[in-house]
N, C-alpha and C positions, 0 to 999 in steps of 0.2 A: 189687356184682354188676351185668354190665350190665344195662341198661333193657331190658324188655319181652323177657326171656327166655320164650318160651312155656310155659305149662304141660306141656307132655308133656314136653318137655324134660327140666325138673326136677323133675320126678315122679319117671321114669325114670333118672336117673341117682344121686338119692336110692336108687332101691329097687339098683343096683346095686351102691352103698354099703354096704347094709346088708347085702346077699349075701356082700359080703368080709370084712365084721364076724363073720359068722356060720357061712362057711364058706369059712376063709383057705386061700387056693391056697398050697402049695409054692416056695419061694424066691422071694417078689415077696410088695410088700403097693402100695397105692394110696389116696390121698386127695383130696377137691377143696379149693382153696384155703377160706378162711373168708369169705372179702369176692367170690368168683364161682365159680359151680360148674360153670361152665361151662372150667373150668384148672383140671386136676390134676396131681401130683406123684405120680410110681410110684419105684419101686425094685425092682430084679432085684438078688437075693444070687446071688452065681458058684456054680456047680452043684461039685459034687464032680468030681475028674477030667477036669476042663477047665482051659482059661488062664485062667479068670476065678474061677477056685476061690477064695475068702478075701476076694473083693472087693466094692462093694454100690455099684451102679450106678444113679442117678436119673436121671431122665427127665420130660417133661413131656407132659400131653396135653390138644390142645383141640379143646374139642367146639364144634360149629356149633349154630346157634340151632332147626335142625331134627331134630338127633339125636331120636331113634334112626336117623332116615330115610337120612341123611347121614353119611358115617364122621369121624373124626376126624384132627389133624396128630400124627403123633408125632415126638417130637423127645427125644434124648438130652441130657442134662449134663456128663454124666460124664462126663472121659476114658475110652476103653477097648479102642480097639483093631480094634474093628468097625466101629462108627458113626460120623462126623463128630457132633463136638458142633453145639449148637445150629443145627441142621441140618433139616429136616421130609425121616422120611424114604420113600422110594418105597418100601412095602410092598403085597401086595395088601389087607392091613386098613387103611390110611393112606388121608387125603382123594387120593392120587395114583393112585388106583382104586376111584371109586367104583361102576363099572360090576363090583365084585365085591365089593361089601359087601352084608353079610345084615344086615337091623334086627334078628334074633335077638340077633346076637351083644353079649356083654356087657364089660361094663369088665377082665371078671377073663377072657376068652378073646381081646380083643385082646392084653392082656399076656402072656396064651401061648405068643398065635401071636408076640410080639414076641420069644419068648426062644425060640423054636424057630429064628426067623432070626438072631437074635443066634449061636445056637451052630453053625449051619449058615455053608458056605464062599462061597458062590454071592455074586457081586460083583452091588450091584442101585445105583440111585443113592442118594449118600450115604453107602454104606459105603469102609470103606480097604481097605488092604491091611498086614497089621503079622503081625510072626510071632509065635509063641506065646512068645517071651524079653521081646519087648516087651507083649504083654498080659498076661502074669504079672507084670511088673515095676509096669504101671496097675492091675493089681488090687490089688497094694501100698500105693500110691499115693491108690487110690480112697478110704480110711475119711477119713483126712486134710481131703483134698480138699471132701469133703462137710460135715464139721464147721464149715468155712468158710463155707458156706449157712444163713441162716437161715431159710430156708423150712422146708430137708430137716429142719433141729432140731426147727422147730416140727410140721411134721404126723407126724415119727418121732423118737419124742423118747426112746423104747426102742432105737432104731439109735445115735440120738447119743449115751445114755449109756455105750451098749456100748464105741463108737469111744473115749471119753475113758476108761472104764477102764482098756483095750486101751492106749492112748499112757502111760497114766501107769506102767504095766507094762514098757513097749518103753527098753529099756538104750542105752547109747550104742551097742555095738556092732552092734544092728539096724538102728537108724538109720544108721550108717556102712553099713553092709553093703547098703543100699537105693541111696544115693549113689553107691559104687563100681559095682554092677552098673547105675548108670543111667549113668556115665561108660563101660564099659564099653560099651554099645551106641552109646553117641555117637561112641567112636573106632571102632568096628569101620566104621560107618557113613563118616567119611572116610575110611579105608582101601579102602573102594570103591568111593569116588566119584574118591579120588587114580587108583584101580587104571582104571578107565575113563577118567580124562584122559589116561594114558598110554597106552591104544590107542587112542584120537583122535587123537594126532598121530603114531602110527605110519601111519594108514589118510590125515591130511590130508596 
């Protein structure tokens, strides 16, 4: 843990630990590392009826040594479609506006407010632009992806066993069928990058 983490600090982040223990939010769960608790690991499960449907997205968030006072960085892992990985992003819950952060607010309502903009369109910094072929295809992609973490193992260790159930299940021809549709998007993708070289040099 860092040195001379203040008491309110880890007071307060402890007690919003034990808030998620005890009354776990809907598709997302959150923990602080073991060795500083001032770095945690979240994860958003993709909502029903969205392009992130099926997929489970981690995330990182760090707290400044003033929280509650002071908001935190959030920053994505995961591939997925919305967010640049490893990225802090420009939220108004993020250190990128602190002149709208409430010290009210808790661990389990910034990841909220994070999945309320996650599934929201609105271009802010740090987000992409990707169409809903391509974040259903990373939502595929995501349990995979995460098993490769040993962090995500160790603080969710209920998700990872889920994911390796899940793969010991999955046939070759899922597997094929995840490959084709990602080749799939790669050539549509030169096909339009070819299709605009050739009105480039119609126009040069």
């Amino acid at each position: 843990m860092p040195s001379e983490v203040p008491q309110v600090a880890t007071q307060r982040l402890k007690k919003d630990y034990m808030k998620l223990l005890k009354e776990p939010v809907p598709f997302m769960k959150a923990a602080p590392l073991e060795t500083n608790i001032l770095e945690w690991r979240y994860i958003i499960i993709g909502a029903p009826k969205t392009p992130y449907e099926g997929g489970i997205y981690q995330g990182k968030l760090l707290f400044p040594k003033d929280f509650p006072f002071k908001p935190p960085a959030i920053l994505m892992i995961t591939p997925n479609g919305r967010f640049q990985t490893n990225t802090r992003l420009c939220l108004s819950i993020s250190d990128y506006h602190p002149d709208t952060w409430n010290p009210a607010w808790t661990v389990s309502t910034i990841i909220t407010g994070l999945m309320s903009f996650m599934n929201d369109t609105q271009p802010t910094l740090g987000s992409i632009a990707s169409s809903d072929s391509e974040r259903r295809l990373l939502a595929r992609k995501s349990k995979q992806f995460n098993l490769k973490d040993k962090t995500f193992c160790t603080l969710f260790p209920e998700e990872a066993e889920q994911i390796r159930a899940e793969m010991d299940k999955m046939n070759q021809e899922e597997i094929e069928s995840i490959r084709e549709e990602e080749n799939a998007l790669k050539n549509r993708f030169v096909s339009v990058f070819l299709l605009l070289l050739c009105f480039l040099e119609i126009f040069i």
